[in-house]
VOVEX-149808 format. One record per residue (C-alpha): residue number from 1; x, y, z. Coordinates in steps of 0.25 Angstrom, whole numbers, plus 2048, in hexadecimal, padded with zeros to 3 digits. Each point is the difference from the previous one (the first is absolute). Layout:
BEGIN
<rec n="NUM" u="X" v="Y" w="Z"/>
...
This chain:
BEGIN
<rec n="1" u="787" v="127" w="6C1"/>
<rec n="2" u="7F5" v="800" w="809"/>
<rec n="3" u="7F9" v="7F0" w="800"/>
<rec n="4" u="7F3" v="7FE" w="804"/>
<rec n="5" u="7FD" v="7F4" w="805"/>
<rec n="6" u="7F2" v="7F9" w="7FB"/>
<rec n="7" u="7F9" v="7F4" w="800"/>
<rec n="8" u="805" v="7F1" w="7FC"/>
<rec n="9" u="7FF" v="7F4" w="7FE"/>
<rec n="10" u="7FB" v="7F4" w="809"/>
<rec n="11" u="80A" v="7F5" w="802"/>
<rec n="12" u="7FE" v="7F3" w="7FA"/>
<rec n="13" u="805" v="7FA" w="7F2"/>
<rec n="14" u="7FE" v="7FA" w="7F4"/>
<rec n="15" u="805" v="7FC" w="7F3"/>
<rec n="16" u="7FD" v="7F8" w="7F4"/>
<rec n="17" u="805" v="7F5" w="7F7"/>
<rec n="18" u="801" v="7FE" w="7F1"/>
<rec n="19" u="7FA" v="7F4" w="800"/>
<rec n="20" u="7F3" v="7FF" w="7F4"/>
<rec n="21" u="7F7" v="808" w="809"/>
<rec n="22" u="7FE" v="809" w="7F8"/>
<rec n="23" u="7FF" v="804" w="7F3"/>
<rec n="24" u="7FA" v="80B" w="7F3"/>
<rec n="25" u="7F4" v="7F9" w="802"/>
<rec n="26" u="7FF" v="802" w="80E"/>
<rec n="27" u="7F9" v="80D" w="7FF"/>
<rec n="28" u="7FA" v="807" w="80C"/>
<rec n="29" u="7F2" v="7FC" w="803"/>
<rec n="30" u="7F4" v="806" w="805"/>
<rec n="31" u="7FD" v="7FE" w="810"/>
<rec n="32" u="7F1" v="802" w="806"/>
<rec n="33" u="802" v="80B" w="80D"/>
<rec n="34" u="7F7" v="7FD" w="80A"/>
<rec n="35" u="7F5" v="808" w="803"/>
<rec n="36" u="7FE" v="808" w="80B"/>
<rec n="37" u="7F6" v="80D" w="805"/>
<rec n="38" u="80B" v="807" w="7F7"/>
<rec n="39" u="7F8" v="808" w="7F5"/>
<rec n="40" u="805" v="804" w="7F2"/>
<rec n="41" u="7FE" v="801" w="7F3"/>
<rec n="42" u="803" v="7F8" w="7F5"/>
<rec n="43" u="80D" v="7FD" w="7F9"/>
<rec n="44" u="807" v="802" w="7F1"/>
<rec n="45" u="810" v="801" w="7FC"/>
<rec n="46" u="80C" v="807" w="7FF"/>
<rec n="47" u="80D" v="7FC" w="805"/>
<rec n="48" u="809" v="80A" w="808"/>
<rec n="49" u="80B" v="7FF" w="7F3"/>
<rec n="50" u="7F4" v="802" w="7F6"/>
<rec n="51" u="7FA" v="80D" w="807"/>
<rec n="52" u="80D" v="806" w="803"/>
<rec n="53" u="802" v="800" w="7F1"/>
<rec n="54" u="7F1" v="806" w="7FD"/>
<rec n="55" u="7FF" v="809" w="809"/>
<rec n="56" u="7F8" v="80C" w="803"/>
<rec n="57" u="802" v="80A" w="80E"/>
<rec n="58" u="7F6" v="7FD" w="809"/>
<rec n="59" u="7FC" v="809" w="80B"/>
<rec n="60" u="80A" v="7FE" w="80B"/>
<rec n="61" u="7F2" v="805" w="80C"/>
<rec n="62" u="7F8" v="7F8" w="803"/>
<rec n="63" u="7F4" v="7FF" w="806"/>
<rec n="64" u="7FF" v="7F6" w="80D"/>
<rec n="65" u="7F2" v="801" w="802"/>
<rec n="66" u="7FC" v="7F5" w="7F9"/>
<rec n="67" u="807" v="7F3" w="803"/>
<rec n="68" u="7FC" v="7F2" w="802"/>
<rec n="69" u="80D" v="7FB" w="805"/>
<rec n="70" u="801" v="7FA" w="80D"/>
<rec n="71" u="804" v="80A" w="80B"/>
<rec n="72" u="812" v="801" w="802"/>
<rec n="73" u="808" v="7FE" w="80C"/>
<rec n="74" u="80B" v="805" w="804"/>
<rec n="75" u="80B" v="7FE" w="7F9"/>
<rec n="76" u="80E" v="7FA" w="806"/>
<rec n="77" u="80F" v="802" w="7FA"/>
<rec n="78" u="807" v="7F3" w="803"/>
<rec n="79" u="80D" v="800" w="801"/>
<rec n="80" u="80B" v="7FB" w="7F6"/>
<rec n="81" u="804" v="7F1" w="7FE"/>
<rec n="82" u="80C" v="7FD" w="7FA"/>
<rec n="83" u="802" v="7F2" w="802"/>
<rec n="84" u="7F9" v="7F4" w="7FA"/>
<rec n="85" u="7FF" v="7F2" w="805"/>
<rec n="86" u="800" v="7F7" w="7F5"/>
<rec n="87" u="7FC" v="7F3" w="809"/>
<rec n="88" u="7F0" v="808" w="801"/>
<rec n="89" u="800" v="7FE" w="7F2"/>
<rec n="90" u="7F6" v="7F5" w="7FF"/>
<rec n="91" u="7F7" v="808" w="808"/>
<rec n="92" u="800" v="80D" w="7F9"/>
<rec n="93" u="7FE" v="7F8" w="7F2"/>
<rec n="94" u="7F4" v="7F8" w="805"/>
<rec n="95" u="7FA" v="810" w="807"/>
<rec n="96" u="801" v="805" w="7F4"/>
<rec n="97" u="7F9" v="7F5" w="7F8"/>
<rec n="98" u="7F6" v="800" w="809"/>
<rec n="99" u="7FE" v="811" w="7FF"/>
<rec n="100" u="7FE" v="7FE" w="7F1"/>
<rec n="101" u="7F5" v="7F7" w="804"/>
<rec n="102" u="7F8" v="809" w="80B"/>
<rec n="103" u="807" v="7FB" w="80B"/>
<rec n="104" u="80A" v="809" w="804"/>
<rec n="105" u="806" v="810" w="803"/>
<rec n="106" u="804" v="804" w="7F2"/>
<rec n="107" u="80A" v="80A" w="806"/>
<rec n="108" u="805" v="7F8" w="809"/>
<rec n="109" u="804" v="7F8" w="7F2"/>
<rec n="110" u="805" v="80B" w="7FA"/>
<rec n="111" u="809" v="804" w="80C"/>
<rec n="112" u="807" v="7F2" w="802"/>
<rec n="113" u="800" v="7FD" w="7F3"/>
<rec n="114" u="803" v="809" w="7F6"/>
<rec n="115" u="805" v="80C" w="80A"/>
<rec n="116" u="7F6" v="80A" w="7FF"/>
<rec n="117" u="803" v="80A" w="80A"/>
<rec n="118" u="7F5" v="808" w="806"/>
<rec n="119" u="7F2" v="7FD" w="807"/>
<rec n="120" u="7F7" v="801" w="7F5"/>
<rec n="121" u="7F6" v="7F7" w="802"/>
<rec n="122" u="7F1" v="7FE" w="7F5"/>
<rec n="123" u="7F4" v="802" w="805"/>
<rec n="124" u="7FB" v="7F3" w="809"/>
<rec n="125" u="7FB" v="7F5" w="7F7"/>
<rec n="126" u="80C" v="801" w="7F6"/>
<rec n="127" u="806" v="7F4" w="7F8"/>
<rec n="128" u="80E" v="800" w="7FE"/>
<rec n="129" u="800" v="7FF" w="7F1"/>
<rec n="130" u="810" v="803" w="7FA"/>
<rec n="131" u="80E" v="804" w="807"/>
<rec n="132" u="80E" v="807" w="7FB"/>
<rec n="133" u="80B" v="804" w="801"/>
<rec n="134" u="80A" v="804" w="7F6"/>
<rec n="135" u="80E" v="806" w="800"/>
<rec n="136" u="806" v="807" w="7F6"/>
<rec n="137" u="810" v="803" w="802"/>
<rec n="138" u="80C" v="805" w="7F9"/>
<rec n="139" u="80F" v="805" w="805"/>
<rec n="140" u="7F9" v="80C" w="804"/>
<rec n="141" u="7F1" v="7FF" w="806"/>
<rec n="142" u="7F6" v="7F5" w="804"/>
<rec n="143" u="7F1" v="803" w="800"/>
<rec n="144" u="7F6" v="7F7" w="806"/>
<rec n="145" u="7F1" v="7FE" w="7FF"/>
<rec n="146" u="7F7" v="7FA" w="807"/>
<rec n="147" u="7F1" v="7FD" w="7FD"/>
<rec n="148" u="7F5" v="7F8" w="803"/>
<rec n="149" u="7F2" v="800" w="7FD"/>
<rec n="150" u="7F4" v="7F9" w="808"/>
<rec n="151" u="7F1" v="7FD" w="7FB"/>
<rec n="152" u="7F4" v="807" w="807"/>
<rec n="153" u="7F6" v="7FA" w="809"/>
<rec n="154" u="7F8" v="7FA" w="7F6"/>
<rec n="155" u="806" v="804" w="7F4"/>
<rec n="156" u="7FC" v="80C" w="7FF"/>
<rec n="157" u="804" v="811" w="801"/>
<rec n="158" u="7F8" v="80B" w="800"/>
<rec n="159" u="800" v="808" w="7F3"/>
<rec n="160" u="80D" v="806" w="7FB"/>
<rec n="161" u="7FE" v="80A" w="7F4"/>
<rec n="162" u="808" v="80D" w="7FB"/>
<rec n="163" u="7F3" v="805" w="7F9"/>
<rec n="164" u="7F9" v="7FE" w="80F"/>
<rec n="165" u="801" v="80D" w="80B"/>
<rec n="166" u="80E" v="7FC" w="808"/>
<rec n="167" u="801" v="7F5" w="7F7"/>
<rec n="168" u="7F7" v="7F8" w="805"/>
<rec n="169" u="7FB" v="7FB" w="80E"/>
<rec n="170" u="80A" v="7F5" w="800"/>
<rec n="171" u="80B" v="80B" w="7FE"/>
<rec n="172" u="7F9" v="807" w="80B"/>
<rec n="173" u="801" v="7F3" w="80B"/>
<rec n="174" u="80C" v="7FE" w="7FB"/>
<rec n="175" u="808" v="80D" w="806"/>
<rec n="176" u="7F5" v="800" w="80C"/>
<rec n="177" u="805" v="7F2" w="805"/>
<rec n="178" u="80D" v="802" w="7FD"/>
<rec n="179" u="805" v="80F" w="804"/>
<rec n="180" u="800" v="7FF" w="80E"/>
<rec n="181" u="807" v="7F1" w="7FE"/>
<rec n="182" u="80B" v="808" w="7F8"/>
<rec n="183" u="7FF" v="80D" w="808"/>
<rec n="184" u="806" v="7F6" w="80D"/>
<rec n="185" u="80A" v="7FB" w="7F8"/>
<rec n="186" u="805" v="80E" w="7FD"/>
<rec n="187" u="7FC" v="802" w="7F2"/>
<rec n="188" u="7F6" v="808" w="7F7"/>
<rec n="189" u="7F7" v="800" w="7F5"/>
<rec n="190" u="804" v="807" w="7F5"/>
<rec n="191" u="7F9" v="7FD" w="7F3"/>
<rec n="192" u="7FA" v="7F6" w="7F9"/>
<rec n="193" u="800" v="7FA" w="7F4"/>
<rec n="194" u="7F1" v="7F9" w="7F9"/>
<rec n="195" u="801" v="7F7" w="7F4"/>
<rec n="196" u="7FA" v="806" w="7F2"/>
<rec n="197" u="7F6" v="7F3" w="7FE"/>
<rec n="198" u="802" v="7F9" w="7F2"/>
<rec n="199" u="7F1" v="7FC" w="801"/>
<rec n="200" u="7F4" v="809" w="806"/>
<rec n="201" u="7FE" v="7FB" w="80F"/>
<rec n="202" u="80D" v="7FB" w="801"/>
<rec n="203" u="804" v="7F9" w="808"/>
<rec n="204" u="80C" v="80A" w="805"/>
<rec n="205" u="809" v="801" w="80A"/>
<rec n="206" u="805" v="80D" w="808"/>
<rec n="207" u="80C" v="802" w="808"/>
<rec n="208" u="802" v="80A" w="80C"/>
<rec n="209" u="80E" v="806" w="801"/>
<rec n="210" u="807" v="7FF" w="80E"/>
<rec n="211" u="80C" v="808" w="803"/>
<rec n="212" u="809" v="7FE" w="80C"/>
<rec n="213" u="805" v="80B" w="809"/>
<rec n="214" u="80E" v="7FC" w="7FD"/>
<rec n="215" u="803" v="7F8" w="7F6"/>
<rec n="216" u="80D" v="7FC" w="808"/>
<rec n="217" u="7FC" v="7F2" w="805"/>
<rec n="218" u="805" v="7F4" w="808"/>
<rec n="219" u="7F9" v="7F3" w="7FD"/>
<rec n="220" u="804" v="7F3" w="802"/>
<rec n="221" u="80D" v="804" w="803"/>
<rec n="222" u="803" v="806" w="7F5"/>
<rec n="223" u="801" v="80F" w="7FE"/>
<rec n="224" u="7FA" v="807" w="7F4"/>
<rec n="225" u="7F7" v="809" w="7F8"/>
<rec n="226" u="7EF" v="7FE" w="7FF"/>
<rec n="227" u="7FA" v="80C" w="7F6"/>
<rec n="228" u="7F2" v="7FC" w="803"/>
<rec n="229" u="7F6" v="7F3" w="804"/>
<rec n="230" u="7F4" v="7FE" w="7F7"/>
<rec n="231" u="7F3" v="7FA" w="802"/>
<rec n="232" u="7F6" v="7FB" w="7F7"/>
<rec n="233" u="7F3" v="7FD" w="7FD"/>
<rec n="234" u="7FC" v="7F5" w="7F5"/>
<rec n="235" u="7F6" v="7FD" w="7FC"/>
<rec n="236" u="805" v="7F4" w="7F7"/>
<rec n="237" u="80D" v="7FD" w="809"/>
<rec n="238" u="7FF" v="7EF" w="7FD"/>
<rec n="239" u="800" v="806" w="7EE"/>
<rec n="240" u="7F5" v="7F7" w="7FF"/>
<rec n="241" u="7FD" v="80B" w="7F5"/>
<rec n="242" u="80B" v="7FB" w="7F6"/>
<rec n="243" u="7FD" v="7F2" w="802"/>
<rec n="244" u="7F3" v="7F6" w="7FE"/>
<rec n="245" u="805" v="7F8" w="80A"/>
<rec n="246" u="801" v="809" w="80D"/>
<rec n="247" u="7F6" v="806" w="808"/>
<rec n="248" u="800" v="811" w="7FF"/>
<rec n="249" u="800" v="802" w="80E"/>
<rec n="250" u="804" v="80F" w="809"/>
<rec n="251" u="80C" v="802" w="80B"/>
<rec n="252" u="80A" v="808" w="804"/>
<rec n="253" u="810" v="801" w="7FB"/>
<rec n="254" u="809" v="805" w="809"/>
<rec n="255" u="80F" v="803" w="7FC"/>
<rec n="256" u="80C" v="809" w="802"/>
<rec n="257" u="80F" v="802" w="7FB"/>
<rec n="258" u="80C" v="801" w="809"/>
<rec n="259" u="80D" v="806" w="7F9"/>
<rec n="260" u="80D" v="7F9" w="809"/>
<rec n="261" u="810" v="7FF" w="7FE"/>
<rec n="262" u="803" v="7F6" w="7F5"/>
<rec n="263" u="800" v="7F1" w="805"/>
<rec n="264" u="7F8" v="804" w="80C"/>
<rec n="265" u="7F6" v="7F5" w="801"/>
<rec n="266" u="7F4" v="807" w="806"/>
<rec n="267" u="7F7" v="7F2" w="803"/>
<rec n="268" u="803" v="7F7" w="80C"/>
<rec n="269" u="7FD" v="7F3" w="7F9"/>
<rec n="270" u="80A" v="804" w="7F4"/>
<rec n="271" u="80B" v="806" w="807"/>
<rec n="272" u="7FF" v="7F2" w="809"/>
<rec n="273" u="801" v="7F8" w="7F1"/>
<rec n="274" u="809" v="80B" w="7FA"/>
<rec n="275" u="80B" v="7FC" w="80A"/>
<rec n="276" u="7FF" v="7F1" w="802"/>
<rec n="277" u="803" v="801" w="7F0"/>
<rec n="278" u="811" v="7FF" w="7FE"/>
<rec n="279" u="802" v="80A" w="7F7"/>
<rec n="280" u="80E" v="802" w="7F8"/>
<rec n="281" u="808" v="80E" w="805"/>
<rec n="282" u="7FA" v="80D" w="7F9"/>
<rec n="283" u="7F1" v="7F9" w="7FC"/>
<rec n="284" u="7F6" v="80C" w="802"/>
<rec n="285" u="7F1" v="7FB" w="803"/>
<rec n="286" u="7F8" v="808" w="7F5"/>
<rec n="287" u="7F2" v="7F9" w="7FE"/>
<rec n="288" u="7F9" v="7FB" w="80B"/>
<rec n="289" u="7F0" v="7F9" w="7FD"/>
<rec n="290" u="7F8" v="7FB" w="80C"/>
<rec n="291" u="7EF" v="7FD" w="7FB"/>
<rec n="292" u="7F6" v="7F9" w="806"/>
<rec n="293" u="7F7" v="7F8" w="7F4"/>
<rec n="294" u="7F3" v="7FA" w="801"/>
<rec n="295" u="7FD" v="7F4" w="7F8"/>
<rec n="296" u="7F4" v="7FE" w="7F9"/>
<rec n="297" u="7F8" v="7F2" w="806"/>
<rec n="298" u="802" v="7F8" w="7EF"/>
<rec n="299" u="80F" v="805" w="801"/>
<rec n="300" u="808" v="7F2" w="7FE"/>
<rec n="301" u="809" v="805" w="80D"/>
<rec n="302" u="7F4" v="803" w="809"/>
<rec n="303" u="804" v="7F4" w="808"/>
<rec n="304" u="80B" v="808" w="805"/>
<rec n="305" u="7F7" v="809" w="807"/>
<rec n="306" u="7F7" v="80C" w="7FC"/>
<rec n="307" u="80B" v="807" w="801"/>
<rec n="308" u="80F" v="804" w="800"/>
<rec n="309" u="80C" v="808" w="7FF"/>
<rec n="310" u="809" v="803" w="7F8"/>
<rec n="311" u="80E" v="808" w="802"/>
<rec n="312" u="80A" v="804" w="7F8"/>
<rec n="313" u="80E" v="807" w="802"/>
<rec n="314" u="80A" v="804" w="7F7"/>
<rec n="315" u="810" v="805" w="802"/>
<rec n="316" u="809" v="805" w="7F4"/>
<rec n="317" u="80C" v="7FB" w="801"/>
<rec n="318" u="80D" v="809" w="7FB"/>
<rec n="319" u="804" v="802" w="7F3"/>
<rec n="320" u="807" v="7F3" w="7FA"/>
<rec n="321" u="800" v="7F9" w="810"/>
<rec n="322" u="7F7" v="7F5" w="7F5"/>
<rec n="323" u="80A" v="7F3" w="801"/>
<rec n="324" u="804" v="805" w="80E"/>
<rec n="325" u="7F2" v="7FF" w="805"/>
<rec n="326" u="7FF" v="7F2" w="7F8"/>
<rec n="327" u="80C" v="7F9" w="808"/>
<rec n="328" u="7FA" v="806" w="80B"/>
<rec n="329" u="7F2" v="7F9" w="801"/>
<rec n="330" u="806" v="7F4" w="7F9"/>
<rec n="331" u="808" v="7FE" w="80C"/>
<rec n="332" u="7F5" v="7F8" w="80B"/>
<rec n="333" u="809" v="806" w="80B"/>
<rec n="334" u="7F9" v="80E" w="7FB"/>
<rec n="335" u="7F2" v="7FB" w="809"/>
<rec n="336" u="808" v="7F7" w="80B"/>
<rec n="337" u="7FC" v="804" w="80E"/>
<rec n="338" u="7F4" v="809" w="7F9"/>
<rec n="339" u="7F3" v="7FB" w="80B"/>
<rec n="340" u="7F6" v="808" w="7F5"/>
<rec n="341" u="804" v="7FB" w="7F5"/>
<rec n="342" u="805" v="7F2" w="7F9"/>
<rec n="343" u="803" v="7FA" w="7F4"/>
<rec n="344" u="7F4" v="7F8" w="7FB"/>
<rec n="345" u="7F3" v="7FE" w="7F8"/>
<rec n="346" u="7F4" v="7FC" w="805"/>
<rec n="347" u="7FC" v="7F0" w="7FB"/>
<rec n="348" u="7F5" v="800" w="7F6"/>
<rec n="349" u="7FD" v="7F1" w="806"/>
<rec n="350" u="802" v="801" w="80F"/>
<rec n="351" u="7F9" v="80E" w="806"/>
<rec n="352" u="809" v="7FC" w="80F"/>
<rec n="353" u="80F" v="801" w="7F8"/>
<rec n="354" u="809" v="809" w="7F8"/>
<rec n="355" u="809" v="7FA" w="7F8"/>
<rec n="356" u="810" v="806" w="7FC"/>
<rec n="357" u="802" v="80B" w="7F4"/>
<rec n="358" u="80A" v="806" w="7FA"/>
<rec n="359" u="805" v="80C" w="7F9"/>
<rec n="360" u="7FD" v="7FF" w="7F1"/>
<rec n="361" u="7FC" v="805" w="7F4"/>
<rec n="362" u="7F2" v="808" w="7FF"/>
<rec n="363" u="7F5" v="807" w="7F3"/>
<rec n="364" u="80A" v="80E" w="803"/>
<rec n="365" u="80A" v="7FC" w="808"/>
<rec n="366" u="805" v="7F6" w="80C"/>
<rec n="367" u="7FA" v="7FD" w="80E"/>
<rec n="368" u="7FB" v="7F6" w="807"/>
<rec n="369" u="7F5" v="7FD" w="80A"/>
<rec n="370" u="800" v="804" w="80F"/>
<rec n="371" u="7F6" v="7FB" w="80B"/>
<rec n="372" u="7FE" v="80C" w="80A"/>
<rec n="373" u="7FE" v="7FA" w="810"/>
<rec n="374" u="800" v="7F3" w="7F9"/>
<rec n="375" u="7F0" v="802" w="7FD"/>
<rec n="376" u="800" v="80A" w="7F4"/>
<rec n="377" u="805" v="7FF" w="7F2"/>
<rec n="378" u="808" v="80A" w="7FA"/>
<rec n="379" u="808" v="803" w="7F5"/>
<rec n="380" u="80E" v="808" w="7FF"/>
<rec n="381" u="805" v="803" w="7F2"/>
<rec n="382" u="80B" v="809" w="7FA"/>
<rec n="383" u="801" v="808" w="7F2"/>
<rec n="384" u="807" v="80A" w="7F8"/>
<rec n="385" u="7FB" v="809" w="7F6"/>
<rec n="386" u="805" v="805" w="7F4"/>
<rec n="387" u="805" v="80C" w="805"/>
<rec n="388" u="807" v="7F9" w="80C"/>
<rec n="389" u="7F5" v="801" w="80B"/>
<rec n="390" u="802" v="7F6" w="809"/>
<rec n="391" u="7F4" v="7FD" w="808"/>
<rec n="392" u="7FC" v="7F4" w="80B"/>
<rec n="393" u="7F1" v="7FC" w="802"/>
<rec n="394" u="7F9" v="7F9" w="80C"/>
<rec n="395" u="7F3" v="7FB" w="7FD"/>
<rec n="396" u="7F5" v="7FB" w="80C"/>
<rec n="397" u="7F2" v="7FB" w="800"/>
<rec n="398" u="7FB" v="7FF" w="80D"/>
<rec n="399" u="7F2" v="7F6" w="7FF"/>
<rec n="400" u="7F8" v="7FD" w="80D"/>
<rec n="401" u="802" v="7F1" w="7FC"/>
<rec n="402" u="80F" v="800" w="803"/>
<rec n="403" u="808" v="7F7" w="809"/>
<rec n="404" u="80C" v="7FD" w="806"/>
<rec n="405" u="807" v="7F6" w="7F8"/>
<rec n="406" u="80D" v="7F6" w="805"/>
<rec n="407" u="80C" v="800" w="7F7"/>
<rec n="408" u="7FF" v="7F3" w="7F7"/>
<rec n="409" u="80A" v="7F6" w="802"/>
């Protein structure tokens, strides 16, 4: 099989805790981009799930000579990072506060963070606005996603419109900025793909279809499959248009999948988490969750920080291995030695302590509470279903607000 090797990801670290940082109400909020001598047009709404479901072919030429994004540069390949320092966690947490605030290099955030793998960068004046990644696994195949997504300067985008010629002069900028980006990273426009607006005027979005040279990649260690990278243009990428209380502002989404071996852990910071996790013989990680949230400045937990992370992974367990994975983590030994992870909740009424818990009983099943690098709450539980699955979950929240807490006495 011939492997092309392609960017990566940055080395730093993160990781979250599930402390009360965050919760349903805890919705993602509107952030002001900074202006800059960036012009555009002005923004309206369609997610990149929505308009994939109502879709109409938009024309895959463009025409370049109307643009008023800023001039590109050349475009670098870095190479592949495999390994991720847990001990810049703090860091990392506290850059990629500060990028949803203005205040930092959005894909220098996705990279570290949530493993996004090539140099793709938004137009100057961008405000990191949300992060993922996801896994999806079975016996047989995992499949990864990454995405993020980044408000304009100023809010705005230039028009995107199915009904316009090439769809619009945003659609137009779009493949004009970004072509030769994609074009030095070895792929290639092919297609795109406009939303069908539910309202006149929109507001819409648009995506342009890259497709590599060869799908057969190496990233972040891992060796797997990428069918395509898309680009969008929103022009209500905060969904301030389903929603009284957030601003409808423009940007850019940026995501791709990545098709690997199953358990292949195609992020740096989760496979670093993954494997500081002791996990009974035969468990298979299946689900894997990384977000970045923002919080909106009334939310009861903006104390915490303005934003936060959360993570989630899941591994199924073999069939009717249940009472054998309970005596397993009801045994203390199961987490001696373990320099990641210890046993113990966070105190509600001394934020510099953690104080001792214990395997139990939970809503769906039994766990009990982890501190991660004594800092971070987490949570570890274990259930069976009905038809015999067996899974185990490890839940983090990561808030910038987080400290080292001493074990009580």
């Amino acid at each position: 099989m011939r492997v092309k090797t392609v960017s990566a990801i940055a080395a730093a670290s993160l990781v979250l805790t599930a402390c009360g940082g965050g919760s349903s109400s805890d919705q993602t909020s509107a952030t002001t981009a900074p202006q800059t001598d960036q012009t555009t047009t002005t923004p309206p709404a369609t997610t990149p799930e929505q308009a994939e479901s109502d879709t109409t072919a938009a024309n895959g030429s463009q025409d370049s000579s109307t643009t008023t994004m800023a001039e590109t540069t050349t475009t670098t390949v870095p190479t592949p990072v495999v390994v991720f320092e847990l001990a810049t966690l703090p860091q990392l947490v506290a850059d990629a506060v500060a990028a949803t605030q203005g205040e930092g290099d959005a894909l220098e955030v996705a990279e570290r963070l949530g493993g996004f793998a090539f140099e793709i960068a938004p137009p100057d004046g961008s405000v990191l606005h949300e992060l993922s990644t996801t896994m999806f696994g079975s016996a047989d195949s995992a499949r990864w996603s990454y995405r993020y997504g980044v408000i304009a300067a100023g809010g705005v985008v230039e028009d995107v419109d199915i009904s316009l010629d090439d769809n619009g002069p945003g659609a137009v900028a779009l493949a004009a900025y970004y072509d030769p980006i994609m074009g030095a990273l070895g792929f290639e426009r092919n297609g795109s793909t406009g939303s069908d607006p539910g309202d006149p005027g929109g507001p819409n979005s648009l995506n342009h279809v890259y497709d590599p040279a060869d799908e057969q990649l190496l990233l972040n260690g891992v060796e797997g499959r990428v069918p395509n990278v898309k680009i969008w243009v929103d022009e209500d990428v905060t969904g301030g248009s389903y929603s009284d209380d957030i601003e409808i502002q423009g940007g850019y989404w940026f995501d791709y999948d990545f098709q690997v071996p199953p358990g292949a852990v195609a992020s740096p910071l989760l496979s670093e988490i993954a494997a500081a996790v002791p996990v009974p013989v035969g468990a298979l990680l299946t689900d894997a969750r990384l977000s970045l949230h923002k919080r909106f400045e009334d939310s009861f937990s903006y104390d915490l920080g303005p934003a936060y992370v959360t993570i989630s992974l899941t591994w199924q367990l073999p069939e009717g291995s249940h009472d054998q994975a309970m005596a397993y983590y009801a045994d203390s030994a199961t987490f001696e030695g373990n320099n990641t992870f210890v046993i113990g909740e966070a105190s509600f009424f001394d934020a510099t302590i953690y104080e001792p818990s214990e395997w139990g009983e939970t809503f769906d099943g039994h766990g009990m509470d982890l501190m991660m690098l004594e800092r971070y709450a987490a949570s570890l539980e274990l259930t069976e279903d009905d038809d015999g699955t067996v899974e185990l979950e490890l839940d983090i929240e990561l808030n910038p607000t987080d400290q080292v807490r001493a074990a009580s006495d």
